[in-house]
matplotlib code that plots the C-alpha trace (Angstrom):
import matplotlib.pyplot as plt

x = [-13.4, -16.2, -17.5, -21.4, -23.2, -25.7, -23.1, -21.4, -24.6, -25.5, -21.7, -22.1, -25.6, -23.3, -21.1, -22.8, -22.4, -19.0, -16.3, -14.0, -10.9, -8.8, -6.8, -9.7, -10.9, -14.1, -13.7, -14.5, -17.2, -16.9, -17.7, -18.5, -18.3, -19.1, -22.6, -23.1, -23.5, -22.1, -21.6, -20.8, -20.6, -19.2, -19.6, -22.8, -24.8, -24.4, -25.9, -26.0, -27.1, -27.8, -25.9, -26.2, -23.0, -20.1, -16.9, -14.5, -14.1, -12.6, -12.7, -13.4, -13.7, -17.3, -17.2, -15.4, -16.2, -12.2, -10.1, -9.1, -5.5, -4.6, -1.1, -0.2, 2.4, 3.1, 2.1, -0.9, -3.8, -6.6, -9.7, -13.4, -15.1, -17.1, -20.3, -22.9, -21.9, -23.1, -26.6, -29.4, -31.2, -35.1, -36.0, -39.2, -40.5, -41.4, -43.5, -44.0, -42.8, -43.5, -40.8, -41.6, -42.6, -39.6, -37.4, -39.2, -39.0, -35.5, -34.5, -36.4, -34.4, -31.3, -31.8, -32.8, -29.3, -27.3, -29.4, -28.2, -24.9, -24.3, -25.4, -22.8, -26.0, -24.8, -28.2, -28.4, -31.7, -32.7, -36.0, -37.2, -39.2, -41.8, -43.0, -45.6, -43.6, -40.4, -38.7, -35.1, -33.3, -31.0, -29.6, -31.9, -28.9, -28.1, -31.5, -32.1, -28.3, -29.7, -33.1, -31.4, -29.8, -33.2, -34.7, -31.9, -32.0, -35.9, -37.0, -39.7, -42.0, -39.7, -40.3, -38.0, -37.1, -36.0, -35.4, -34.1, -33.2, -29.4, -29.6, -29.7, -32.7, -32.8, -34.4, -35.7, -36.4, -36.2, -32.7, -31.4, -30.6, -30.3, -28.9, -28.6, -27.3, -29.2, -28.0, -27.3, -26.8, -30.3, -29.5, -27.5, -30.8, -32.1, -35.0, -36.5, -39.1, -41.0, -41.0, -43.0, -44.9, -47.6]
y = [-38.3, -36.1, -34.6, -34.2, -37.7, -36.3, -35.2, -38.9, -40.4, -38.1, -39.0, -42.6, -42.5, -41.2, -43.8, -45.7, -42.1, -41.4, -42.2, -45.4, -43.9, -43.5, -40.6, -38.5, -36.2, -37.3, -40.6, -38.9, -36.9, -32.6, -30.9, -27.7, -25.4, -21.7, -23.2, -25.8, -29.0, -31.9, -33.1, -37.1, -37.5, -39.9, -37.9, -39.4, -38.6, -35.8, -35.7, -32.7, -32.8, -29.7, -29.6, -26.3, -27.5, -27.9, -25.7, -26.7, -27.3, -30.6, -34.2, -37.0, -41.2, -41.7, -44.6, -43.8, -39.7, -39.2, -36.8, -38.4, -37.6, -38.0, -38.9, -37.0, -36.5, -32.8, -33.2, -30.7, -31.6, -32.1, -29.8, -31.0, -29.8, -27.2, -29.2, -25.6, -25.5, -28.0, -28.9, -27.7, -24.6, -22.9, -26.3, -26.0, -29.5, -30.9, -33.4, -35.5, -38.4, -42.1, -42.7, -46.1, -46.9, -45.5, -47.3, -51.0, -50.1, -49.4, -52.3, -54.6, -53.2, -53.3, -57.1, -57.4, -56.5, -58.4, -61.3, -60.7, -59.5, -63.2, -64.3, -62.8, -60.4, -57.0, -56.1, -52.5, -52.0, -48.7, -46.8, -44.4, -41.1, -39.9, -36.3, -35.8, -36.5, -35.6, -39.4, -39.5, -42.5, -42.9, -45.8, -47.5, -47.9, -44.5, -43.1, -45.7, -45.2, -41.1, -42.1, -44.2, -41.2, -39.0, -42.0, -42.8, -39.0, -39.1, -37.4, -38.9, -35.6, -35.4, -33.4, -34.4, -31.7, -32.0, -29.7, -31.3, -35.2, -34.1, -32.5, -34.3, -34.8, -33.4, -34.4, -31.9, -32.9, -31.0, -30.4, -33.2, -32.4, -35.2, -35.3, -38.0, -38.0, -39.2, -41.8, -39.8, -42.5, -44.1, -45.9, -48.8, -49.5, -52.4, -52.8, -50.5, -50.2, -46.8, -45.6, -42.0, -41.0, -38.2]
z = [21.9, 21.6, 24.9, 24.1, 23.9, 21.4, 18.7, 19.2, 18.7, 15.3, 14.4, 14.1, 12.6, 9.8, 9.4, 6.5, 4.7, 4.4, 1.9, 1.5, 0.4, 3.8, 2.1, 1.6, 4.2, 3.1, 4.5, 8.2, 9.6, 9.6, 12.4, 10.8, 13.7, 11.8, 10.1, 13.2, 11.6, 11.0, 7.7, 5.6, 1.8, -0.2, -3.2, -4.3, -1.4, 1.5, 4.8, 7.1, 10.9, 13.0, 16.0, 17.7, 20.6, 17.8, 18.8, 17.0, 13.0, 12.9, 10.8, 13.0, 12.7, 11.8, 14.2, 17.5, 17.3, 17.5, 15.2, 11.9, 10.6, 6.9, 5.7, 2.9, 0.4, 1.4, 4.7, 4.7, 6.3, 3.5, 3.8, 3.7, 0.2, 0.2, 0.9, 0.9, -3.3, -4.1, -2.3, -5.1, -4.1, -5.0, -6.4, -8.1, -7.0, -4.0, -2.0, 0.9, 1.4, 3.3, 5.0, 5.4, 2.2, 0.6, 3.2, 1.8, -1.5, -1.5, 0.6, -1.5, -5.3, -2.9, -1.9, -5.5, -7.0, -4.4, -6.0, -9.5, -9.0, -6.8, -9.5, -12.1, -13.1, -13.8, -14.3, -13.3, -11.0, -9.7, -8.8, -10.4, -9.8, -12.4, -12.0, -14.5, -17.7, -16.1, -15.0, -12.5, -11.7, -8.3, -6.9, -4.4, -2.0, -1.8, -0.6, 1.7, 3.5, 3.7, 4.6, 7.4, 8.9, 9.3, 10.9, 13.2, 14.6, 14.6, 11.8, 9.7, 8.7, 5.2, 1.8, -1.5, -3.8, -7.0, -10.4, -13.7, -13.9, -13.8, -10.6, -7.5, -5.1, -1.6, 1.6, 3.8, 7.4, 11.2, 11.4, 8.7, 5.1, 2.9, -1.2, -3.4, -6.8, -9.8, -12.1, -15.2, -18.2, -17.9, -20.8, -18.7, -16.9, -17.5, -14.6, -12.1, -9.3, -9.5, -6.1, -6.7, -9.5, -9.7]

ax = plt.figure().add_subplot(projection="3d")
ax.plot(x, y, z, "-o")
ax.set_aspect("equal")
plt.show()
């Protein structure tokens, strides 16, 4: 187990962000000991956590803080993707957001597809972001699982950035990063809840 109660706690405030896939290393949580930080994705979204007492580089079980091992066909340990390449940088918008407000919004579209999909709705809801006549679409899920995380370790002061509609929108906060993927084929949308527009 990990020895410092503050990276366990940051650990399982991840646990809603990593993979499914047991086979994957992205299915645990990366202590990245060279950049100090700990680090979940699931491929659509990415967290990172500051955490100035990591030691080791290691993958470890996002809910009991213990090192993961994967079975694999040639028996080498799979690495953790190289989460730095792919977090958007020098975006050219960005802006404050309400925590809060996002949070409700986000759990009210979420609470809105469960509804519809129960149903036999497949419906795709989302929320959407309009930046003057620039308009992104993410899944509501997915923002409020990373907006979770910056709440969980305290962080509410956030700013969004973004760039083109293709690019994926990131959360800035004291010592949490946030990114969440956009839904790229808007043309499957069929409803959506506007959650920012300026």
């Amino acid at each position: 187990p990990l020895n410092l109660h503050l990276t366990e706690y940051k650990v399982k405030t991840l646990k809603d962000i990593v993979g499914a896939d047991p086979l994957r290393s992205t299915s645990g949580i990366f202590l990245d000991a060279e950049n100090k930080a700990i680090v979940a994705s699931d491929g659509y979204v990415l967290v990172v956590i500051d955490d100035k007492s990591i030691q080791e580089t290691k993958i470890v079980d996002p809910k009991y803080g213990e090192l993961m091992y994967f079975k694999t066909n040639n028996g080498v340990q799979p690495k953790f993707p190289d989460y730095k390449a792919v977090i958007p940088k020098d975006n050219p918008i960005t802006f404050k957001i309400n925590m809060q407000d996002w949070m409700n919004k986000t759990n009210g579209v979420q609470r809105a597809v469960q509804f519809f999909y129960y149903s036999g709705d497949t419906t795709a809801i989302t929320v959407r972001i309009i930046v003057g006549d620039v308009v992104w679409f993410f899944n509501a899920d997915n923002i409020n699982r990373v907006l979770k995380v910056f709440a969980e370790n305290g962080v509410t002061d956030v700013t969004a950035e973004l760039s083109t509609p293709k690019r994926a929108m990131v959360f800035i906060g004291k010592g949490v990063m946030g990114l969440v993927m956009p839904i790229i084929d808007s043309e499957k949308i069929r409803a959506f809840k506007t959650i920012y527009d300026s």
